[in-house]
mmCIF file of the C-alpha atoms, coordinates in Angstrom:
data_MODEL
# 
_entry.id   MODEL 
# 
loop_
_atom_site.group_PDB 
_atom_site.id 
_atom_site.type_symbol 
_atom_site.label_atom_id 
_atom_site.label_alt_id 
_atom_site.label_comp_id 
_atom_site.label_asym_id 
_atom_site.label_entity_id 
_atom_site.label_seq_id 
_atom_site.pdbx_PDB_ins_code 
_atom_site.Cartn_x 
_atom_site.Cartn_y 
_atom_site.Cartn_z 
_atom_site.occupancy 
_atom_site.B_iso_or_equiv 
_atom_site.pdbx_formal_charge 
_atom_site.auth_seq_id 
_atom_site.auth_comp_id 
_atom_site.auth_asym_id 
_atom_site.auth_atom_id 
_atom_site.pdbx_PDB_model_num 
ATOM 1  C CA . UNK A 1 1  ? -24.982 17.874  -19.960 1.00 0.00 ? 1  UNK A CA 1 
ATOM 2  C CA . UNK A 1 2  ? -22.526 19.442  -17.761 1.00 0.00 ? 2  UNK A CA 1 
ATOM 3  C CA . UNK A 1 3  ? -21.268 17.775  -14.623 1.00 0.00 ? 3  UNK A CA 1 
ATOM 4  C CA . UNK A 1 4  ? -18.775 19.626  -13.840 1.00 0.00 ? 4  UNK A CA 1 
ATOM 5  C CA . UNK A 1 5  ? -20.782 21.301  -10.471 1.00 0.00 ? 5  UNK A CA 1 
ATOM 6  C CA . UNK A 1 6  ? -22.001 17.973  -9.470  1.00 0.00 ? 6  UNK A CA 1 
ATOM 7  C CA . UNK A 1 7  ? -18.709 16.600  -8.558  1.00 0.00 ? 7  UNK A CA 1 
ATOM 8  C CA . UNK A 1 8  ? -15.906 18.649  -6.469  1.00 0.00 ? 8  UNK A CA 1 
ATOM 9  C CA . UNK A 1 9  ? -13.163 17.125  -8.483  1.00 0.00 ? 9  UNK A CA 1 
ATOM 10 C CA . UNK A 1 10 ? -10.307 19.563  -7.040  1.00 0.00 ? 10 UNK A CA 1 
ATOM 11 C CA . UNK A 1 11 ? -11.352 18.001  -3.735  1.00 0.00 ? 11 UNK A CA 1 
ATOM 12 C CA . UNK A 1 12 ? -11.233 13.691  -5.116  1.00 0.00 ? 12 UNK A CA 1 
ATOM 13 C CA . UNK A 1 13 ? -7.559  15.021  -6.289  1.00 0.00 ? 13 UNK A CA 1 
ATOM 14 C CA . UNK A 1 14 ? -6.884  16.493  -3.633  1.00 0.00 ? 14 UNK A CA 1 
ATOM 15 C CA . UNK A 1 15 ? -7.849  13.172  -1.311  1.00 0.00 ? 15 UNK A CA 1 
ATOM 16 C CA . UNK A 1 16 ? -6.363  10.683  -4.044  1.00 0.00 ? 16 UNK A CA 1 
ATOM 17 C CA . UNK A 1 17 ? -2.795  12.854  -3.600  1.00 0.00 ? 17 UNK A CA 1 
ATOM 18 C CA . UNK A 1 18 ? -3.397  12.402  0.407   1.00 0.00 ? 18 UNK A CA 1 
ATOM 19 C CA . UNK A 1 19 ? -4.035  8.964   -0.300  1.00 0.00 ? 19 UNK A CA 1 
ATOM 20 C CA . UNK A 1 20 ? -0.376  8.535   -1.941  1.00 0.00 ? 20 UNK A CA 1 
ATOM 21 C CA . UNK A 1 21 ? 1.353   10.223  -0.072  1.00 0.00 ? 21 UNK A CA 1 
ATOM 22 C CA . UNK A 1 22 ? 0.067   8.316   3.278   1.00 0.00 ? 22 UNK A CA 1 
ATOM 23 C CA . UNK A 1 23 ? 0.087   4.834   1.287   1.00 0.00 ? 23 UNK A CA 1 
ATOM 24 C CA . UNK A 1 24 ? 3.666   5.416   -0.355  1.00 0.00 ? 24 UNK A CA 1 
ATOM 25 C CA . UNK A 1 25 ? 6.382   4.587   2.267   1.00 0.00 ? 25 UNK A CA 1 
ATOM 26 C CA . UNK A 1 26 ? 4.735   1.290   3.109   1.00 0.00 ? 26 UNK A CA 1 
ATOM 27 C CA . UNK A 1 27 ? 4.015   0.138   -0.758  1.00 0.00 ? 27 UNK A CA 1 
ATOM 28 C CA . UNK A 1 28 ? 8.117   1.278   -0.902  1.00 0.00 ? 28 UNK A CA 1 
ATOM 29 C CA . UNK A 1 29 ? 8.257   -1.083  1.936   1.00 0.00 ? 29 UNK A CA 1 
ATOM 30 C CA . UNK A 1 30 ? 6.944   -3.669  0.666   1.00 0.00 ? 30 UNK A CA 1 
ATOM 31 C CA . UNK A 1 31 ? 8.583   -3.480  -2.591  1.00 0.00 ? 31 UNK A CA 1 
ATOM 32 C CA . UNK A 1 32 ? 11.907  -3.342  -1.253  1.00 0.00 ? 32 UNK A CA 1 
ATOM 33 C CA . UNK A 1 33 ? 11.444  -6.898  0.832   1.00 0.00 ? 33 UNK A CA 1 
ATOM 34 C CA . UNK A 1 34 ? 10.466  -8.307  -2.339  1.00 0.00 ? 34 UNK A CA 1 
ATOM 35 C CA . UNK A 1 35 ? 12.838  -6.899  -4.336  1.00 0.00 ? 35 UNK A CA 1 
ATOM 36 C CA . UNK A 1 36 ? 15.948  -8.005  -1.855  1.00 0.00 ? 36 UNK A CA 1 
ATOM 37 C CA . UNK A 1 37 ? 13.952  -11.572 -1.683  1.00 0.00 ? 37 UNK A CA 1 
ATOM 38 C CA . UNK A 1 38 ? 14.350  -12.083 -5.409  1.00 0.00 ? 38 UNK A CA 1 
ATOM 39 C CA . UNK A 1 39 ? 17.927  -10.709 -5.370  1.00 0.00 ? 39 UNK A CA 1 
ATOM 40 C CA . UNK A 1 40 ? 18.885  -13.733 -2.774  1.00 0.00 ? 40 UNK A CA 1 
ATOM 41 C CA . UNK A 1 41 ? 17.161  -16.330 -4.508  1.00 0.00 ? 41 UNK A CA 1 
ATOM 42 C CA . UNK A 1 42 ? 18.984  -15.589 -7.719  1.00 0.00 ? 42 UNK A CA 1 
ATOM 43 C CA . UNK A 1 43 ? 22.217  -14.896 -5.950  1.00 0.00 ? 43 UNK A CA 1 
ATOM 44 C CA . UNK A 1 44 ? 21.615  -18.560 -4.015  1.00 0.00 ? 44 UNK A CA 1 
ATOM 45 C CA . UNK A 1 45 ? 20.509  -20.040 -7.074  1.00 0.00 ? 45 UNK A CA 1 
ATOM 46 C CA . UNK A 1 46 ? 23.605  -19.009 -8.768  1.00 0.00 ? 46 UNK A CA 1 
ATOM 47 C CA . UNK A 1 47 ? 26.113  -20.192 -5.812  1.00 0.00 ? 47 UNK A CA 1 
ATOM 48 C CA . UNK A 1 48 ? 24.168  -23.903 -6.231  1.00 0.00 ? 48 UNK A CA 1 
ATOM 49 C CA . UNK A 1 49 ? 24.624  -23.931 -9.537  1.00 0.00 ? 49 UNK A CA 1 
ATOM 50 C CA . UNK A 1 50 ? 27.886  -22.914 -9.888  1.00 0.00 ? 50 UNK A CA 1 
ATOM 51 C CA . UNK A 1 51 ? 28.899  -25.629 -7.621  1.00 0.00 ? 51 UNK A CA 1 
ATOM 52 C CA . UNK A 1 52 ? 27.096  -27.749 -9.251  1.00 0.00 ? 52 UNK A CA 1 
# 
């Protein structure tokens, strides 16, 4: 069984690649406020407990 005409896969790609590329810069967004949240919690962390 060959499905190969039944689906345009070149164009589900090609959406799926538009998809990233709109989607990227705010799930880099994103990632970087978490990121920079968990750096200052450990960096705070570390300050109380070395005072501690």
């Amino acid at each position: 069984m060959n499905l190969s005409g039944v689906w345009d896969w070149n164009f589900y790609w090609e959406s799926f690649g538009f998809f990233l590329k709109t989607v990227a810069p705010f799930l880099m967004i994103t990632v970087a406020v978490i990121t920079v949240g968990l750096l200052l919690f450990v960096v705070i962390r570390a300050v109380k407990n070395s005072r501690e």
